[in-house]
Each structure stands twice: as structure tokens, then as C-alpha cells.
mmCIF file of the C-alpha atoms, coordinates in Angstrom:
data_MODEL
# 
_entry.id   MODEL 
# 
loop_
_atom_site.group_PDB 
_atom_site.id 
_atom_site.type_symbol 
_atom_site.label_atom_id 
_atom_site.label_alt_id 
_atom_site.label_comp_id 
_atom_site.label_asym_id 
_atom_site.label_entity_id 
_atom_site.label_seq_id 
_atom_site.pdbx_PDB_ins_code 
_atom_site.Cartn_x 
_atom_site.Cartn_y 
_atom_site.Cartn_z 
_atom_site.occupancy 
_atom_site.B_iso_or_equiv 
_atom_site.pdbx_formal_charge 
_atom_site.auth_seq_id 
_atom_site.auth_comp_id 
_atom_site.auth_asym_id 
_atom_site.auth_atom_id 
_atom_site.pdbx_PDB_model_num 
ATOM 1  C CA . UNK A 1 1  ? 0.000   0.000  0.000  1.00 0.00 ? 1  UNK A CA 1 
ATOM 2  C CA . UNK A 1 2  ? 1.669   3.448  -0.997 1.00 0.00 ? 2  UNK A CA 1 
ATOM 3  C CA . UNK A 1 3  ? 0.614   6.904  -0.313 1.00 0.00 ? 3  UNK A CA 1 
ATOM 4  C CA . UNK A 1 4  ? -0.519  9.250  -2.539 1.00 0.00 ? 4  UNK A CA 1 
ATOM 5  C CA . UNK A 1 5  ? 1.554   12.296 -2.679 1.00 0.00 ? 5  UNK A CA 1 
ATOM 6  C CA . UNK A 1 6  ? -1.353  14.774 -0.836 1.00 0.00 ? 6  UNK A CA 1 
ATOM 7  C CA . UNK A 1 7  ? -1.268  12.468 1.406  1.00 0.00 ? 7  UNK A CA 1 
ATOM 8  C CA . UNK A 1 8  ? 2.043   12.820 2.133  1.00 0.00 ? 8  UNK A CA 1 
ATOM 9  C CA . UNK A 1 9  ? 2.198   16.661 1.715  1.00 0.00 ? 9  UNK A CA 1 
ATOM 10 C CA . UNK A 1 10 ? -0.915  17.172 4.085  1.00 0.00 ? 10 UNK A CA 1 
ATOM 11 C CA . UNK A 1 11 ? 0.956   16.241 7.237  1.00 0.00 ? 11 UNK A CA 1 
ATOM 12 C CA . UNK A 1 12 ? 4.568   18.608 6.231  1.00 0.00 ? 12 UNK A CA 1 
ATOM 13 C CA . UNK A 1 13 ? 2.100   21.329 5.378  1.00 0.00 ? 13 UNK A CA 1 
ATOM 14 C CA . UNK A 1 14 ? 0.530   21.394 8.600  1.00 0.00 ? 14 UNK A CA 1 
ATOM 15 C CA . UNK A 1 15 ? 3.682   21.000 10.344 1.00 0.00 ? 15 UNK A CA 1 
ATOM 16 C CA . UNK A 1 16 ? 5.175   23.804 8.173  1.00 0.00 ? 16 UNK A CA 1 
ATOM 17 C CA . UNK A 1 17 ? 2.079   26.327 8.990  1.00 0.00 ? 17 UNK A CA 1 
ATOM 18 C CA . UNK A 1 18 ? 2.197   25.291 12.974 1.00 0.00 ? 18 UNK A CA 1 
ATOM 19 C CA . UNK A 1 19 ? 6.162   26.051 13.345 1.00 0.00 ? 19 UNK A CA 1 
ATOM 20 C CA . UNK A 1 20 ? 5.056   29.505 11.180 1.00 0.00 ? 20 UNK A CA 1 
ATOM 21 C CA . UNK A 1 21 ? 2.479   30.583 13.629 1.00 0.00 ? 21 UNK A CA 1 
ATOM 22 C CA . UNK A 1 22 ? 4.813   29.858 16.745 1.00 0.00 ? 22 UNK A CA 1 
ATOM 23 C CA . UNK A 1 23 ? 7.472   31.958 15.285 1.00 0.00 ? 23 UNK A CA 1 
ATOM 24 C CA . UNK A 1 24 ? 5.783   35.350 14.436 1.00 0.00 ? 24 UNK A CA 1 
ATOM 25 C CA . UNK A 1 25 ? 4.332   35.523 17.993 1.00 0.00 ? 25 UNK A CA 1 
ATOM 26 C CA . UNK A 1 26 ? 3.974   39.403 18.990 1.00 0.00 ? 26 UNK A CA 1 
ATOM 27 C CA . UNK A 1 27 ? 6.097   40.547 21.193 1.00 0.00 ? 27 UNK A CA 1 
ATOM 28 C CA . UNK A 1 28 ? 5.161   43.868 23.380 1.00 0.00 ? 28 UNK A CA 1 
ATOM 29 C CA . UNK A 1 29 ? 7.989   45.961 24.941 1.00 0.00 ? 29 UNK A CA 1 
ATOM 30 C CA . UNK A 1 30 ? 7.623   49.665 26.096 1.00 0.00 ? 30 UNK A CA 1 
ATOM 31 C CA . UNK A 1 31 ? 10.413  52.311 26.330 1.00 0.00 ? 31 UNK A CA 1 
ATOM 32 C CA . UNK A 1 32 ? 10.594  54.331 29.202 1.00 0.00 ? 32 UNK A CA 1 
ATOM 33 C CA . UNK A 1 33 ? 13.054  55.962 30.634 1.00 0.00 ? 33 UNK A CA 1 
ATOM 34 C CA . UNK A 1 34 ? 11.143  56.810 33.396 1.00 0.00 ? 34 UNK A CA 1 
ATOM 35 C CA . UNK A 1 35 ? 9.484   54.221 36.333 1.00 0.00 ? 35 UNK A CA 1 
ATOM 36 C CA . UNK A 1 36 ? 6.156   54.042 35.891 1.00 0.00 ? 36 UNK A CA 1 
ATOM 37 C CA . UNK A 1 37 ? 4.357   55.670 38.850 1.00 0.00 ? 37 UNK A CA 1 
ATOM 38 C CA . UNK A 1 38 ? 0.714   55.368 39.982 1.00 0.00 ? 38 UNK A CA 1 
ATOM 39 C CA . UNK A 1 39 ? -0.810  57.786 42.169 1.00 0.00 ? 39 UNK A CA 1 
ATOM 40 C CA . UNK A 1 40 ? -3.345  56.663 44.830 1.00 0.00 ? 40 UNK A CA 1 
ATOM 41 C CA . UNK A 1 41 ? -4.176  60.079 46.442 1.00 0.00 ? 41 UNK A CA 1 
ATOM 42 C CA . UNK A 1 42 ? -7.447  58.947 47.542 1.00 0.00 ? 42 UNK A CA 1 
ATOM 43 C CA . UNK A 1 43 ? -10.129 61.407 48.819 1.00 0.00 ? 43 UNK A CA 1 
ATOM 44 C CA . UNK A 1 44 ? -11.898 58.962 50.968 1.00 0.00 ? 44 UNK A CA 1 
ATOM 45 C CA . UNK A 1 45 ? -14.136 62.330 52.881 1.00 0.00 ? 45 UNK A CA 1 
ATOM 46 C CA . UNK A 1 46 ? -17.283 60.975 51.010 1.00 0.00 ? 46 UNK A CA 1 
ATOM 47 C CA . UNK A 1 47 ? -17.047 57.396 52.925 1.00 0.00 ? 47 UNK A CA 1 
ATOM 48 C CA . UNK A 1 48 ? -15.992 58.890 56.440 1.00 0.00 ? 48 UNK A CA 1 
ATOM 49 C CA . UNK A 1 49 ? -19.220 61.413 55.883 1.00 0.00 ? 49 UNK A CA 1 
ATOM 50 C CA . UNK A 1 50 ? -21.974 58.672 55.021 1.00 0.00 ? 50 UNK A CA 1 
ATOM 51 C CA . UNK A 1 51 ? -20.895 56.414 57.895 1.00 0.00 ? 51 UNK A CA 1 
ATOM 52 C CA . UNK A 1 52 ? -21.235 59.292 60.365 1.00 0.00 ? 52 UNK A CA 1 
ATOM 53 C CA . UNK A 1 53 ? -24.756 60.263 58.837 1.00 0.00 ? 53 UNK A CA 1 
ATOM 54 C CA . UNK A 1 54 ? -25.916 57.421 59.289 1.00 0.00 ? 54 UNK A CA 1 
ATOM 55 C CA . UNK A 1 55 ? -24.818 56.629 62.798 1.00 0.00 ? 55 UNK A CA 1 
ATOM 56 C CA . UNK A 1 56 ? -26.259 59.773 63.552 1.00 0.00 ? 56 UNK A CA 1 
ATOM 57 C CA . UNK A 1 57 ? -29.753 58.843 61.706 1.00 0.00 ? 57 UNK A CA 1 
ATOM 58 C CA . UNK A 1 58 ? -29.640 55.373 63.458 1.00 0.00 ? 58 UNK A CA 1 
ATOM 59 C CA . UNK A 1 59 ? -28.992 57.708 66.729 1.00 0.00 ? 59 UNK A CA 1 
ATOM 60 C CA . UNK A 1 60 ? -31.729 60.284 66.015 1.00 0.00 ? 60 UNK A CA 1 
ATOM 61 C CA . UNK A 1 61 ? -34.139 57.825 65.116 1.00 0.00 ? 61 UNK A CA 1 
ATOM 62 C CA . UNK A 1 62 ? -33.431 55.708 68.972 1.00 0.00 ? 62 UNK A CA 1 
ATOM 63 C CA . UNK A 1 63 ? -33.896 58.818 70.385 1.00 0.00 ? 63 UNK A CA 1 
ATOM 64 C CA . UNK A 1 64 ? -37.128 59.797 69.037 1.00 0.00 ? 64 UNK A CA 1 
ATOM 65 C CA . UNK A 1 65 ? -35.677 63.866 68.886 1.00 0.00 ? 65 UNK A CA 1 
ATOM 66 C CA . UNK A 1 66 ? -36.695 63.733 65.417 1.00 0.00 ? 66 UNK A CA 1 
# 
């Protein structure tokens, strides 16, 4: 029994495209001379502001002033 010659070629062709594909794989590198810094100035007045209203509602509303 002998193979045909596609069948032959099938199998190097696939082989071929595979080691293609894992060759050109992208590659991203950035250029900077400088660090890259994040700042995490945080106004965090809003959170500190609804927790005290609403201790003071929960407080109000045990008191019955309101």
C-alpha cells in the first residue's frame, strides 16, 4: 500500500504552517526611561461622611428627637 503524494504533503504542510504561527508571535515591549508611577491620592471624605450620617440617623431615630 503506498501513499498518494497529498497524502504525504498534508501532514509537512501542517507542520510547516504550525512552526510559522509559533514563530511570528507578537512581542510587546515599552520604552521608558522613566518608572512608571501610579498615584493613589485617595479622597476617601465621602465614605468617612456617610458612615457618620448614618450613625447619627440610626442615633436620632433611637432617640425619638426627630
Amino acid at each position: 500500500m503506498h501513499a498518494t503524494p497529498t497524502q504525504l504533503l498534508r501532514p509537512a504542510v501542517l507542520l510547516a504552517a504550525s512552526l510559522l504561527v509559533a514563530a511570528c508571535t507578537p512581542t510587546v515591549r515599552v520604552a521608558a526611561d522613566d518608572p512608571i508611577t501610579i498615584n493613589l491620592n485617595v479622597n476617601i471624605q465621602h465614605d468617612i461622611r456617610v458612615r457618620v450620617e448614618r450613625e447619627l440617623d440610626d442615633l436620632f431615630s433611637e432617640s425619638g428627637v426627630f
